[in-house]
C-alpha positions in Angstrom: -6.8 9.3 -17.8 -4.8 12.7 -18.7 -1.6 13.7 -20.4 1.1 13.8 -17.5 3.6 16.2 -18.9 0.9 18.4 -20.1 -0.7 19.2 -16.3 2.8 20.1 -15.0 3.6 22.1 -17.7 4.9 25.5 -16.2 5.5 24.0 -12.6 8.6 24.8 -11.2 8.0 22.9 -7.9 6.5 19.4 -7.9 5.8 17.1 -4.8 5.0 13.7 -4.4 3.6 11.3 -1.8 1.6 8.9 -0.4 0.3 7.2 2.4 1.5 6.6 6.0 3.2 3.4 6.7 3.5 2.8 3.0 3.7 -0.3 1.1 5.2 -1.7 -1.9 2.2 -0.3 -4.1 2.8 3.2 -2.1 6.6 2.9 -2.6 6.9 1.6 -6.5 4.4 4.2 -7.7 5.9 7.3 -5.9 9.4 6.3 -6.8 8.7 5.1 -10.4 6.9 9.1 -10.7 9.7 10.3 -9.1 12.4 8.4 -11.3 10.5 9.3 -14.2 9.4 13.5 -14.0 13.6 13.9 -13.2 14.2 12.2 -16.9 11.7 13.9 -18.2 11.6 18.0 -16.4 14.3 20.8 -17.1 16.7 21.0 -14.9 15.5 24.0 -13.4 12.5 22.0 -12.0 12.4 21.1 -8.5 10.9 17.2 -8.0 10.3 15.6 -4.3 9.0 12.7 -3.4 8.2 12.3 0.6 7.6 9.1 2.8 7.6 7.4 5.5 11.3 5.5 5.9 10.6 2.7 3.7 11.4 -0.6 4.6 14.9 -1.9 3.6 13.4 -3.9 1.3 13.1 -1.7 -1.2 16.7 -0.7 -1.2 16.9 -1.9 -5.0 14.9 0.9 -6.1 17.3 3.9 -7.3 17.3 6.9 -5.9 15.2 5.7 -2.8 17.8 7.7 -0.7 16.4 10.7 -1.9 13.3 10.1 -0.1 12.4 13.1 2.1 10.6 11.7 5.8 9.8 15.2 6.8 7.9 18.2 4.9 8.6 20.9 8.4 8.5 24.3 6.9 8.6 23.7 3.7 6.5 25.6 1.3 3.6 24.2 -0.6 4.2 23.2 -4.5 3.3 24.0 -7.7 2.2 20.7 -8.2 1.6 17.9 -5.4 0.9 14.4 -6.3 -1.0 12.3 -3.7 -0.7 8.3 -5.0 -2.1 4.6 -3.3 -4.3 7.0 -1.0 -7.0 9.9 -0.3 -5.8 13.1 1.3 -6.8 11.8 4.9 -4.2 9.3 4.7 -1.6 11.1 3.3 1.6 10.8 5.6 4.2 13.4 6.5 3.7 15.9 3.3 -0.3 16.2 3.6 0.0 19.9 4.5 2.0 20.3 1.5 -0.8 18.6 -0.9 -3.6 20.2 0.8 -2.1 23.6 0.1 -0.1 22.8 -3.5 -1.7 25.3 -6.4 -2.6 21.9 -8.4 -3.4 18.6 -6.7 -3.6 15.2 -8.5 -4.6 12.2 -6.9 -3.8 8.7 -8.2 -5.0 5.8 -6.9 -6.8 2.2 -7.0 -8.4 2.0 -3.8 -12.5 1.8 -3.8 -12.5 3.6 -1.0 -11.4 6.8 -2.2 -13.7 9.9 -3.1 -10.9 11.4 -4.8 -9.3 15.1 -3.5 -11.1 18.0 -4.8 -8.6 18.2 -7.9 -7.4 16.3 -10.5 -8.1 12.6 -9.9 -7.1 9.6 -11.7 -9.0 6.7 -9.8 -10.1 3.5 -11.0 -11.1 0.1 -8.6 -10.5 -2.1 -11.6 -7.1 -1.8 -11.7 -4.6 -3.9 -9.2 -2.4 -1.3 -8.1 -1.4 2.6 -8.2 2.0 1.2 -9.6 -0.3 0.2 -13.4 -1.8 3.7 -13.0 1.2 5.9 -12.9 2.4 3.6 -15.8 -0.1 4.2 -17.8 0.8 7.9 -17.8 4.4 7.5 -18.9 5.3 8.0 -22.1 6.9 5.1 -22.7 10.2 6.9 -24.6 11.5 7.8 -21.5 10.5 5.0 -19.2 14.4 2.4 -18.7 15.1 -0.4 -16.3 14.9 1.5 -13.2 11.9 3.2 -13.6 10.0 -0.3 -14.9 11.7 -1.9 -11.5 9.8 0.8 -9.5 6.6 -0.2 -11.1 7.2 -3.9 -11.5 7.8 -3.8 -7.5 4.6 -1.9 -6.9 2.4 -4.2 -9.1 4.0 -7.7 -7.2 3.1 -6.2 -3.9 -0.2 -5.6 -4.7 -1.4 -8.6 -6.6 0.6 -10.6 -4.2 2.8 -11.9 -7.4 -0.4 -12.2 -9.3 -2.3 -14.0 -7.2 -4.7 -11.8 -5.9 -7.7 -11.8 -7.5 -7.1 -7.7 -8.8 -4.5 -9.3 -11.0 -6.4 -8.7 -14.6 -4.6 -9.8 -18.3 -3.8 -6.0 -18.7 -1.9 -6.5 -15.6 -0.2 -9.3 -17.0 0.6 -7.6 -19.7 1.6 -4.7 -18.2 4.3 -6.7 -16.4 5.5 -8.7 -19.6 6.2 -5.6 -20.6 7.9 -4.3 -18.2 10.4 -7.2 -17.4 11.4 -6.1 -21.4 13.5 -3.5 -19.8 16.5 -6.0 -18.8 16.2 -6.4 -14.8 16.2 -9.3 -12.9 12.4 -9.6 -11.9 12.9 -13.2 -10.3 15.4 -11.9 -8.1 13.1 -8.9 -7.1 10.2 -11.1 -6.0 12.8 -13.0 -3.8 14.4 -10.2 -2.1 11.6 -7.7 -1.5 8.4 -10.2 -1.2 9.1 -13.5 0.1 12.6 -13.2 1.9 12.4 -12.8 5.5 14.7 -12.4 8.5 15.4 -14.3 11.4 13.2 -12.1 13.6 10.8 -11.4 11.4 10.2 -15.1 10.9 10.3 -15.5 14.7 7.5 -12.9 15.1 5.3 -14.4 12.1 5.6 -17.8 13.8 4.8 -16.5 17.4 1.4 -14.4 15.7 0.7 -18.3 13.5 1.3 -20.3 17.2 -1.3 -18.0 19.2 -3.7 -17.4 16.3 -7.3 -18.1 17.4 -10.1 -19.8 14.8 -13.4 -18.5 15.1 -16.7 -18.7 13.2 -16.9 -22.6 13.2 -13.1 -22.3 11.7 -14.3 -19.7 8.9 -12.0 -17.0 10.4 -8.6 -16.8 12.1 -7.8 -13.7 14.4 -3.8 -12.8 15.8 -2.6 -9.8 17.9 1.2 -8.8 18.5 1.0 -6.1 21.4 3.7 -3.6 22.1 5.6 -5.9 24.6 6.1 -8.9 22.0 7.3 -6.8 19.4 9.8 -5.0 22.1 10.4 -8.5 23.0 11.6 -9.5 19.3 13.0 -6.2 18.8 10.6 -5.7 15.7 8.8 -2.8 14.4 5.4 -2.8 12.0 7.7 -3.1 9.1 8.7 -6.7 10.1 4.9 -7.6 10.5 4.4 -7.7 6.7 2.9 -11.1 5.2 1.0 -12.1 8.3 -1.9 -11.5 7.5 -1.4 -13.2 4.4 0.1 -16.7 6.0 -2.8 -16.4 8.1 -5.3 -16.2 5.3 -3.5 -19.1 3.8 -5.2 -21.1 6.9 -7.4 -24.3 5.3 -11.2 -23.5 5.5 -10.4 -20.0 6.7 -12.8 -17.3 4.4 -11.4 -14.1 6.1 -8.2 -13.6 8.4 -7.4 -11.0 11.2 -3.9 -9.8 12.0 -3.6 -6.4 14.1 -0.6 -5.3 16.7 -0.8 -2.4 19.2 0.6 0.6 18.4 -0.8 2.9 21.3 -2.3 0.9 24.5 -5.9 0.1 23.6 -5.0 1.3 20.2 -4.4 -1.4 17.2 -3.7 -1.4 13.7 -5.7 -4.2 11.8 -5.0 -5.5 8.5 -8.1 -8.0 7.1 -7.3 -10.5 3.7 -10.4 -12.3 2.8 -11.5 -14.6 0.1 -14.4 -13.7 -2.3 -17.4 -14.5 0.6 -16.1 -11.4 2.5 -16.3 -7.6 1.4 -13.5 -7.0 4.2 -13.3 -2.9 2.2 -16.9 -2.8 3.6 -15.9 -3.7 7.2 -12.7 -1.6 7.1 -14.6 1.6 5.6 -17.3 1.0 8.6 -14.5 1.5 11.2 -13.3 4.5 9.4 -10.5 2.4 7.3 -10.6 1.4 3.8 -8.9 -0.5 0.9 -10.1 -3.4 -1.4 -12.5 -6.1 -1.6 -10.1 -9.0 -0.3 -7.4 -6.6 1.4 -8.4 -3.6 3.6 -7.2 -2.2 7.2 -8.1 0.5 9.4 -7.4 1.6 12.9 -9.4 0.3 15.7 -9.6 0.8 19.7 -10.3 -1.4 22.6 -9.0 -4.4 23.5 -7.8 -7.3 21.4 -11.1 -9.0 22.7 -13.3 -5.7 21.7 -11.6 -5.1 18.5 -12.2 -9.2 17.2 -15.6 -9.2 18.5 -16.4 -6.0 16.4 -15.0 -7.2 13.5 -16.4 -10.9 13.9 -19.9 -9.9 13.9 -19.5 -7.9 10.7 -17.4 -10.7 9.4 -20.4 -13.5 10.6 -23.1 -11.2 9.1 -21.8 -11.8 5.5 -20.6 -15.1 5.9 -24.1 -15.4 6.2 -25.3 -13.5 3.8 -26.7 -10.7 6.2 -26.8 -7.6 4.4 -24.6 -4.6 7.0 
């Protein structure tokens, strides 16, 4: 851990991002930093914070409009923050980061190396969100800024859940629901509420899901001409994976849809039998023991067969 204000003492340009297609981890962290340096820099001081378009979801957190999709021709910070996510990952301001005078990574992900600069990374915590919150001086921390954080942690410990959700986490977020806002409200509306479509498309992937592995894992695919069909975009396929983990006698579930031809983004939730951050660093992807993704190519057939033997291999107790 470091002292937050101290490393950007003297900056008078500060950047923050953090990984394509981000999440709710990747969206709370950045926006509770964000929310946060503005309280606490001189006016004078020039804070950005740069995403992918969120999904509307997250409209609740403050200032979200400020979110810059595109870093084209800007110049490089004083200071660039990279959180939830190495540099490879980082989505639209990586050139930024990769030439800012001081980089600081922050992240939770086992997978990550760390950047060459100042890095803040630790497996044992649930989410990025705890990290950055941790660094806050708590005098100037209020209700929006906890919000951010809150929202980050409940994505990834899948409302605490999730195995990663420890008793500092816990307290973490007794402490922040202090702050006045309406945390049962905020689970609704930016975790379990869905539309119509997007409960469409989650029942269309549950209706043609395939078991495998004597019923031990469950595989889905939603290709380019389903999702046009729905009139959905990756955004709407959150929480699949997740329902399809939820299968009974299921140890490891398989969700991916196309995003090129022959080219699929998978997402992998596992219970405690599967390493599925193993499987997902071995195709070039990474993440955590019981949640990882990567990219993969092929065919929905030569993707699940890939994945399936790794998968079989330490269902039984193969090393890889």
């Amino acid at each position: 851990m470091f002292q937050l204000l101290e490393e950007i003492e003297g900056a008078k340009t500060i950047g923050i991002g953090g990984h394509i297609r981000p999440d709710g981890d990747c969206v709370g962290a950045c926006m509770a930093l964000y929310l946060y340096l503005k309280k606490c820099v001189e006016p004078d001081v020039s804070v950005s914070v740069y995403l992918e378009e969120p999904s509307e979801v997250f409209r609740t957190i403050e200032a979200l409009s400020e979110i810059r999709t595109n870093a084209e021709g800007e110049t490089a910070p004083d200071v660039f923050f990279a959180l939830d996510c190495d540099s490879e990952r980082l989505g639209v301001a990586r050139s930024l980061f990769l030439h800012a005078k001081k980089k600081i990574n922050i992240d939770h992900h086992i997978s990550n190396e760390g950047c060459g600069g100042l890095d803040y990374i630790d497996p044992q915590v649930g989410s990025t969100s705890e990290l950055v919150y941790r660094l806050f001086d708590k005098r100037y921390v209020d209700a929006q800024i906890a919000k951010a954080v809150y929202i980050g942690i409940i994505h990834d410990t899948g409302v605490f859940q999730y195995s990663n959700t420890s008793p500092e986490t816990l307290r973490v977020a007794a402490e922040l629901i202090g702050y006045g806002f309406d945390f049962a409200k905020l689970i609704e509306k930016t975790f379990y509420e869905k539309t119509y479509v997007q409960n469409q498309i989650m029942g269309r992937a549950l209706l043609e899901s395939i078991l495998l592995l004597d019923g031990r894992c469950i595989v889905s695919a939603v290709d380019r001409k389903l999702m046009e069909f729905y009139q959905v975009t990756s955004k709407d396929l959150d929480g699949i994976v997740n329902q399809l983990r939820n299968t009974s006698g299921v140890e490891c579930a398989i969700f991916m849809y196309e995003v090129e031809s022959m080219e699929y983004k998978v997402s992998l939730r596992s219970t405690d039998k599967v390493d599925v951050a193993q499987i997902a660093s071995y195709f070039g992807g990474g993440g955590h023991k019981r949640a990882a993704g990567c990219m993969m190519f092929g065919t929905f057939h030569d993707v699940t067969n890939n994945l399936s033997l790794h998968i079989e291999r330490q269902l039984n107790g193969e090393e890889q």
